[in-house]
C-alpha positions, 0 to 999 in steps of 0.5 A: 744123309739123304739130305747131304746128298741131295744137298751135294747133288744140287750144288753139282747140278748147279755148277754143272748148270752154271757152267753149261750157262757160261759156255752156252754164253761163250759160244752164243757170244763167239757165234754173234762175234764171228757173224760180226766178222762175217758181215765187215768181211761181206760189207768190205768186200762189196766195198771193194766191188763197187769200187772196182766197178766205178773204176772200170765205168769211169775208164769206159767212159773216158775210152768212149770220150776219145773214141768219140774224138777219134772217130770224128776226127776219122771221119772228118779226115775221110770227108776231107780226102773223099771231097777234096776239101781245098782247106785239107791241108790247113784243116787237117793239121789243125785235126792233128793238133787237136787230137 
């Protein structure tokens, strides 16, 4: 009697213990899934920031770019009209065109 007790108590135990095996297994596995998740959402998202960001320095770069064109050229015209450069006329047209 005492045997199948015990006997009955082991394989309950056993199943309890397989069982608390498996879902330690599913939730260690769903744990390991969802930092997996996590880190491709955090790595896309970085992505995305860089991207973001090589856009914004290219746009500066290229607002720069005309600013520099823009500012000589203001320049040049305030040289011209504070000179009175006798080429004005051709150069400032010139100017013009180029900008």
């Amino acid at each position: 009697m005492t045997s199948g007790i015990q006997n009955t108590a082991k394989l309950i135990g056993g199943r309890r213990t397989t069982q608390i095996h498996a879902l330690t297994k599913v939730l260690i596995t769903s744990d390991a899934e969802n930092n997996c998740a996590n880190e491709r959402k955090r790595v896309r998202r970085q992505v995305e920031w860089n991207n973001w960001l090589y856009e914004d320095i290219n746009y500066l770069k290229a607002w720069r770019q005309k600013f520099a064109v823009y500012s000589a050229t203001v320049s040049r015209l305030l040289s011209i009209w504070v000179h009175q450069d006798p080429a004005e006329p051709m150069v400032i047209n010139m100017m013009i065109k180029r900008a």
